[in-house]
C-alpha positions in Angstrom: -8.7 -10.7 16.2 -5.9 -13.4 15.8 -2.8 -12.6 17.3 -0.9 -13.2 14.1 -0.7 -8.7 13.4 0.4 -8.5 16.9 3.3 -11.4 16.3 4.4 -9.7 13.4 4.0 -6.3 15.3 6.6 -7.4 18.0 8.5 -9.1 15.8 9.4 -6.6 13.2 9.9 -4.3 16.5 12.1 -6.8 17.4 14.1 -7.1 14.0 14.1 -3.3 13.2 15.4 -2.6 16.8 12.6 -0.4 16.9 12.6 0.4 20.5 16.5 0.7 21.1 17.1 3.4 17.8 14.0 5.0 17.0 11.1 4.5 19.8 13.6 7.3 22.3 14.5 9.1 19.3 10.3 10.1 18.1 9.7 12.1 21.3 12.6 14.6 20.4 11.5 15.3 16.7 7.7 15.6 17.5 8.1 19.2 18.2 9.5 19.5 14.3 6.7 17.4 12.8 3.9 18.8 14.9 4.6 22.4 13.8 3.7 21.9 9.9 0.3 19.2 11.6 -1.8 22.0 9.6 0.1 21.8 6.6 0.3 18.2 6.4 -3.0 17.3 7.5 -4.8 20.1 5.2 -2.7 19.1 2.1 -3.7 15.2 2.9 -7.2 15.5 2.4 -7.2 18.1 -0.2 -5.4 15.4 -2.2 -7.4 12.7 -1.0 -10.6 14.6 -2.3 -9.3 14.5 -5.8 -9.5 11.4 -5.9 -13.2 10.4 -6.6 -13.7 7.2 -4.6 -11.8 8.4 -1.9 -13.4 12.0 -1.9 -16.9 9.8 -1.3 -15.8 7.9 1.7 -14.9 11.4 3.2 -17.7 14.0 1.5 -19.6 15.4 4.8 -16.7 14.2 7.6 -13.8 16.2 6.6 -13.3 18.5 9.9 -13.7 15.6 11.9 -11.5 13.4 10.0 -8.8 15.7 10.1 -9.3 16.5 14.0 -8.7 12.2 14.4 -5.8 12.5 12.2 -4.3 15.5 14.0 -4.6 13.0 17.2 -3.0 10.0 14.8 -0.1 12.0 14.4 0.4 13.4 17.7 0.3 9.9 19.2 3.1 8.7 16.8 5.7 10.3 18.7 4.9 9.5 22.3 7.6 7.0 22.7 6.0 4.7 23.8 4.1 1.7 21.7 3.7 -1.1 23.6 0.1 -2.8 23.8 -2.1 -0.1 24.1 -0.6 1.5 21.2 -1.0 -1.7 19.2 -4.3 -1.5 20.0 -5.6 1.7 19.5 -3.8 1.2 15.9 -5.1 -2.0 15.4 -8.7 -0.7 15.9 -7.6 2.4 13.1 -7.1 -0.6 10.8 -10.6 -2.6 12.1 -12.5 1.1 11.3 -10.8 1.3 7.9 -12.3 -2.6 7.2 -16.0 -1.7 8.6 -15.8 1.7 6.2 -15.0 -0.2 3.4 -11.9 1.8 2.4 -9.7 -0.1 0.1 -6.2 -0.8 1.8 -4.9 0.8 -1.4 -5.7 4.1 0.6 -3.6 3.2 3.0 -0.6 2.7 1.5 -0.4 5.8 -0.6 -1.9 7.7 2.3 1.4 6.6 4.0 3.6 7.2 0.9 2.1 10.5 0.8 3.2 10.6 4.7 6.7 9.3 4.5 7.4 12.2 2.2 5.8 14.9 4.2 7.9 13.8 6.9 11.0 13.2 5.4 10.9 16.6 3.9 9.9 18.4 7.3 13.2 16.2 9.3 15.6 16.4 6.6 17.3 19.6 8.3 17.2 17.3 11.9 19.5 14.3 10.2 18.8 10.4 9.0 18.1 9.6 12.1 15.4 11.5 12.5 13.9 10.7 9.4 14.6 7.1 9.7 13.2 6.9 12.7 10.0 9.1 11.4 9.4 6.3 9.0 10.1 3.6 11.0 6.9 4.4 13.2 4.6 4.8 9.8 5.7 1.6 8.9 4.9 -0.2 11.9 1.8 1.6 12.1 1.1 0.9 7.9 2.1 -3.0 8.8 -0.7 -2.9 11.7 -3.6 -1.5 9.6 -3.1 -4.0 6.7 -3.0 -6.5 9.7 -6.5 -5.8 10.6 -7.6 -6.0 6.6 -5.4 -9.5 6.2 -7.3 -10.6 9.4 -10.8 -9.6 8.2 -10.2 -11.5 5.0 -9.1 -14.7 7.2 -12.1 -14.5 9.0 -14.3 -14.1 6.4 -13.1 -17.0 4.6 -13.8 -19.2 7.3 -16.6 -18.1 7.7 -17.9 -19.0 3.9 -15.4 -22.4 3.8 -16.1 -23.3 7.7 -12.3 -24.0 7.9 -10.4 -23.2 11.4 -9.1 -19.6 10.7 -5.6 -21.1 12.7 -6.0 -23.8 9.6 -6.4 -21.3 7.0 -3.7 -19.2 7.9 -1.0 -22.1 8.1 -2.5 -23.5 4.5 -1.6 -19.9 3.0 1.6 -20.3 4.6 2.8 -22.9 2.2 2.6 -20.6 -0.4 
C-alpha cells in the first residue's frame, strides 16, 4: 500500500472538519441507525441479489456477509477513526480488489446507504444526517483508495515504472 488513500484520508478529514462536527456527533445517533441494522442490512442484499453479477459474487455467503456488514455498520459510529479505523477500512477495500468486485458496487452500495440513513435520521435533524454521510463518504473515499492503488501497482508492475513515478505522471492530467 502507498500512502497516497491515507493522505487523502486525513486530508479530507482535515477539510470536512470531520473530527470537530461529525466524528462526536456519530456515537449519539448510533442507537437510531442500529435499530433498523436488520432492515437495512436485509433489504441491501435482497437488492444486491437482483442484480445478476452481483448476486454471483455473493450466491452461497449471504449469512456471513451480512453478519460482516452488521459489524461494518456498527463500527461506523464509534467515534473514533483514526489509524486503526483507516486500516481495517482500507483492508474492506483490499478484500473488495482480491474478490474481484467492480468498484461500481461500491458506490451504489453506498448510494443505496446514504439513503437508508438519511431516511432513518431525518426525524434526529441535518446534523445527524450530515454527519451519517460524512462517515460513508470517508469510508466510500477509502475503498476506492485501495482499487486506485491496486491499479497503480499493477501498472508498474507490467511498465516497470516507479509506482511514486506513475502516480505523479497521472497527476498532470
Amino acid at each position: 500500500m502507498s500512502n497516497l488513500t491515507k493522505e487523502n484520508f486525513i486530508k479530507a478529514k482535515a477539510f470536512t472538519r470531520f473530527d470537530e462536527l461529525y466524528a462526536p456527533l456519530l456515537p449519539t445517533i448510533k442507537a437510531t441507525v442500529m435499530q433498523r441494522q436488520n432492515e437495512i442490512t436485509d433489504t441491501f442484499y435482497a437488492e444486491l441479489s437482483k442484480d445478476p453479477t452481483a448476486a454471483n459474487i455473493v450466491a452461497g455467503r449471504i449469512d456471513q456477509l451480512k453478519a460482516t456488514h452488521k459489524i461494518w455498520m456498527d463500527e461506523l459510529f464509534n467515534g473514533t477513526y483514526g489509524d486503526e479505523y483507516f486500516e481495517r477500512r482500507y483492508k474492506i477495500g483490499e478484500i473488495h480488489v482480491k474478490a474481484k468486485i467492480a468498484p461500481y458496487y461500491v458506490e451504489v452500495v453506498t448510494s443505496y446507504l446514504r439513503r437508508a440513513f438519511a431516511e432513518t435520521l431525518v426525524q434526529q435533524g441535518p446534523e445527524a444526517v450530515s454527519a451519517a454521510l460524512a462517515i460513508l463518504d470517508l469510508d466510500a473515499m477509502i475503498i476506492i483508495g485501495a482499487y486506485h492503488e491496486d491499479r497503480m501497482r499493477r501498472m508498474s508492475e507490467v511498465t516497470g515504472m516507479n509506482q511514486k513515478l506513475l502516480e505523479t505522471l497521472m497527476s498532470f492530467g
